[in-house]
C-alpha positions, -999 to +999 in steps of 0.1 A: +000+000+000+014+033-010+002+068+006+017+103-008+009+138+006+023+175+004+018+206+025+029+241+018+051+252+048+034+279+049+009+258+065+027+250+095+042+285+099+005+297+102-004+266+129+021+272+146+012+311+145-026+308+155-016+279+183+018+289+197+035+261+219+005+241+212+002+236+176+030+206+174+013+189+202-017+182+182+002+162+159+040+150+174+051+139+205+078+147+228+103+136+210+094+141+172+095+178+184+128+172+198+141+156+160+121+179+142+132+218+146+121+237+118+089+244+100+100+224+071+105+191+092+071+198+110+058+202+076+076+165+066+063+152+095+025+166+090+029+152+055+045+116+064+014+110+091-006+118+065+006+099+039+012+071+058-029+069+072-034+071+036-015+040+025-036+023+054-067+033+032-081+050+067-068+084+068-064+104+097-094+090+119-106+073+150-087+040+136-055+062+131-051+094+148-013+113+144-004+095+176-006+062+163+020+065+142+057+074+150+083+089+129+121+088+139+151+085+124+174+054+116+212+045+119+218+066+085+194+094+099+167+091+071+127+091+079+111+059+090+077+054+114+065+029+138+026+023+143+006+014+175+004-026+177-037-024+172-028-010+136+000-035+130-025-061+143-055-050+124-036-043+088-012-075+095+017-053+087+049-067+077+073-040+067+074-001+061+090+026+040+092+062+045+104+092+022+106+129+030+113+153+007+117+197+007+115+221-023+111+255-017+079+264-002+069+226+006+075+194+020+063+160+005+062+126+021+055+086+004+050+062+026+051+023+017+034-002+039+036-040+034+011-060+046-009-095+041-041-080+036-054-065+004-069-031+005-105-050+006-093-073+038-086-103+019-059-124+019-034-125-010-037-158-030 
């Protein structure tokens, strides 16, 4: 399953703006603020959560809110994410795949998600 999304920085500067101190809380935890420190990586990381509830086929929602998922770096610092066990439970996840990308005024994310269920809940053949 493959999710993309994008988001104008812009976006996040003006979040951040109306919400102060706040705004990244509605969408990272403690430490994906701490890894992400610019509007640009907020923006990746708005736009990896998003893209990766839509490889899921669910979207941001009650089954996945932003919390559910978790983005970090790895050994060669690029992107990857963790989700909550119900998700890797429900979707029968088996691997993951995350790209982040910045050009000028925004920041693009695709995330790949392997799993044993189609998008329909039936088992490959």
């Amino acid at each position: 399953m493959i999710g993309i999304d994008v988001i104008k920085i812009d976006r996040i500067d003006r979040f951040k703006k109306r919400f102060g101190n706040k705004a990244l809380k509605k969408f990272l935890d403690k430490d994906e603020i701490k890894l992400a420190s610019s509007s640009t990586s907020h923006a990746g990381y708005w736009a990896a959560k998003e893209a990766i509830s839509k490889a899921l086929g669910v979207g941001i929602s009650r089954t996945c809110s932003f919390y559910d998922i978790k983005i970090y770096k790895d050994n060669k610092n690029a992107p990857n994410f963790t989700l909550s066990s119900h998700l890797i439970e429900k979707f029968k996840i088996t691997d993951v795949a995350l790209s982040i990308t910045h050009d000028g005024e925004y920041s693009i994310a695709v995330a790949f998600i392997e799993s044993k269920l189609k998008r329909d809940n039936t088992l490959f053949h």
